[in-house]
C-alpha positions, 0 to 999 in steps of 0.5 A, spaced: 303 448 572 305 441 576 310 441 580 310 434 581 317 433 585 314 437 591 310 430 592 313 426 599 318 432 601 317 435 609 315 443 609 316 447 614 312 455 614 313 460 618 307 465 619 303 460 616 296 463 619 295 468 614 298 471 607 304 469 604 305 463 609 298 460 608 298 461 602 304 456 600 303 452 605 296 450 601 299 450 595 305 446 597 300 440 600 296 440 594 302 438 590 303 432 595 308 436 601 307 435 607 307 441 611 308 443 618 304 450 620 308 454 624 304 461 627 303 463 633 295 463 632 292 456 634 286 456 632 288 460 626 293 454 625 287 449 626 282 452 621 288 452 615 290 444 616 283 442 616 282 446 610 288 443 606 286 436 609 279 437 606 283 438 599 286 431 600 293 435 603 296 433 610 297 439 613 300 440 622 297 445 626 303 446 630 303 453 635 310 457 635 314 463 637 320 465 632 322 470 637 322 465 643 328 459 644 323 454 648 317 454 642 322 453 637 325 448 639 317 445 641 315 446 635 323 441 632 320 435 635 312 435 634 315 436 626 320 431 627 315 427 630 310 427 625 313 427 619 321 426 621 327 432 618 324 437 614 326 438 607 324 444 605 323 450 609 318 457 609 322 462 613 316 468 613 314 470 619 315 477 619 313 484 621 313 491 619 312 497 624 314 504 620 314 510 624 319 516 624 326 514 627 326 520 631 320 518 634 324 513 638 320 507 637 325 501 641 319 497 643 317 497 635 325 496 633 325 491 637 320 487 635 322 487 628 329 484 629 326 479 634 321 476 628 325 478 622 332 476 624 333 473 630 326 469 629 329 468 622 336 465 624 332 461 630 329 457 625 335 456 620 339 454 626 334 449 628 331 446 621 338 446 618 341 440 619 336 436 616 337 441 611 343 438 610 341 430 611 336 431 605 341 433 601 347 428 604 341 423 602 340 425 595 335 429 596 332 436 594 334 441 599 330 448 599 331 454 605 327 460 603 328 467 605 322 472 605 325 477 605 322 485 602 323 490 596 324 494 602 331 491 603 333 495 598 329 500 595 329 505 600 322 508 603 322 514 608 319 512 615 320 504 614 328 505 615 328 499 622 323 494 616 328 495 611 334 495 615 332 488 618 330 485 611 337 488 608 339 483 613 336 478 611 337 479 604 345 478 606 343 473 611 340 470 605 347 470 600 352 468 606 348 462 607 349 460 600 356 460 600 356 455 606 350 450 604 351 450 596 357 446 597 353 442 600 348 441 595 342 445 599 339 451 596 338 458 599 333 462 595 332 470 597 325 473 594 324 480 596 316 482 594 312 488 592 306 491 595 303 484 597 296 484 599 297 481 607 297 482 614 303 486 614 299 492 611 295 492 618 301 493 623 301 499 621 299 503 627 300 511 624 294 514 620 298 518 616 303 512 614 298 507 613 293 512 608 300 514 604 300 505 603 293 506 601 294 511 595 300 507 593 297 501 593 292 504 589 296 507 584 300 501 583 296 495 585 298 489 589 300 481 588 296 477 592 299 471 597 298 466 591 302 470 587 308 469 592 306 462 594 306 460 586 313 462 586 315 459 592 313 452 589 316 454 582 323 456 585 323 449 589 321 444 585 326 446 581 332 440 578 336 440 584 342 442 582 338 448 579 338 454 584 334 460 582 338 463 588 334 471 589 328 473 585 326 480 586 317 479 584 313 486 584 306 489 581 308 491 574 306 499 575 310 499 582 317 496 577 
């Protein structure tokens, strides 16, 4: 499948040093974006655009904190300064900390909404304005939310994972009602199992074996998997807004 309309348009991915983030952002510089990798991993991050520059895309290593004012605001100009506003945003970064509530984990609570809300709502209010310029211009506007299937489904001992998620979910349908009418379209995917690094957060024995068996019995979708999706919902005619996909294994549905 082409999708020839991503060619030209500015991206911005989250989390872009692995999985679901690298994933997108090689696919959408090989259909002619270009695309600014935001992670916190530097050398992750260098391997990547040299990579997608090898494929004949453009590609920017930029190194960035979601959860810290200063680096996302560092992060804004050296996109601007490279490639001007953004077009299209990735909101992935993310992660996921399962462990039983009464084990009272705050520092885990806290690093999960700092990334997967507060860090996500950070990079929207920064992006956002461009968001709205490219579509005043006439121009595709596309902010996408990862979110999980976890914002609704729920699994014991993921309660803070799925509760931020949920959050993002509606973060994600009240956006709509105050960028649609300005042409910018807001598009929430909620995956399955995904073969990523969240899978490797998990710090309980117990807990990561139980993910293990249900992969197992379920499978998984790979980065690609989500990528292609993300290029697909994007590339779309720009009064078209596949606003909230929910994509699973086909055992785990």
């Amino acid at each position: 499948m082409t999708y020839d309309s991503l060619a030209g348009r500015t991206a911005v991915v989250t989390g872009a040093a692995s999985g679901i983030g690298a994933a997108t952002a090689r696919l959408l510089a090989a259909h002619g974006a270009r695309v600014a990798l935001l992670a916190r991993r530097t050398e992750r991050l260098g391997e990547l655009a040299e990579k997608i520059t090898a494929e004949g895309g453009t590609a920017l290593a930029v190194t960035a904190d979601v959860t810290d004012d200063a680096s996302v605001s560092a992060a804004v100009a050296s996109v601007h300064s490279a490639y001007g506003p953004a077009g299209l945003l990735v909101n992935n970064a993310g992660v996921m900390l399962p462990n039983p509530l009464d084990d009272g984990r705050i520092d885990e609570w806290q690093q999960m909404i700092d990334t997967n809300v507060t860090g996500a709502l950070r990079i929207i209010r920064a992006f956002t304005g461009d968001l709205v310029a490219a579509a005043a211009d006439g121009r595709a506007a596309d902010l996408v939310n990862i979110s999980s299937i976890g914002a609704h489904i729920t699994f014991p001992n993921y309660a803070v994972y799925g509760a931020t998620k949920a959050a993002l979910t509606y973060l994600s349908q009240s956006l709509r009602g105050e960028l649609g009418p300005r042409d910018v379209r807001v598009t929430n995917i909620e995956p399955g199992f995904t073969g990523s690094e969240l899978r490797d957060h998990i710090d309980n024995p117990e807990l990561s074996g139980q993910l293990d068996t249900m992969v197992q019995e379920v499978g998984l979708l790979s980065s690609d998997d989500i990528a292609d999706l993300i290029a697909y919902t994007t590339s779309r005619a720009r009064h078209v807004n596949l606003r909230q996909v929910v994509v699973l294994p086909t055992r785990q549905a």
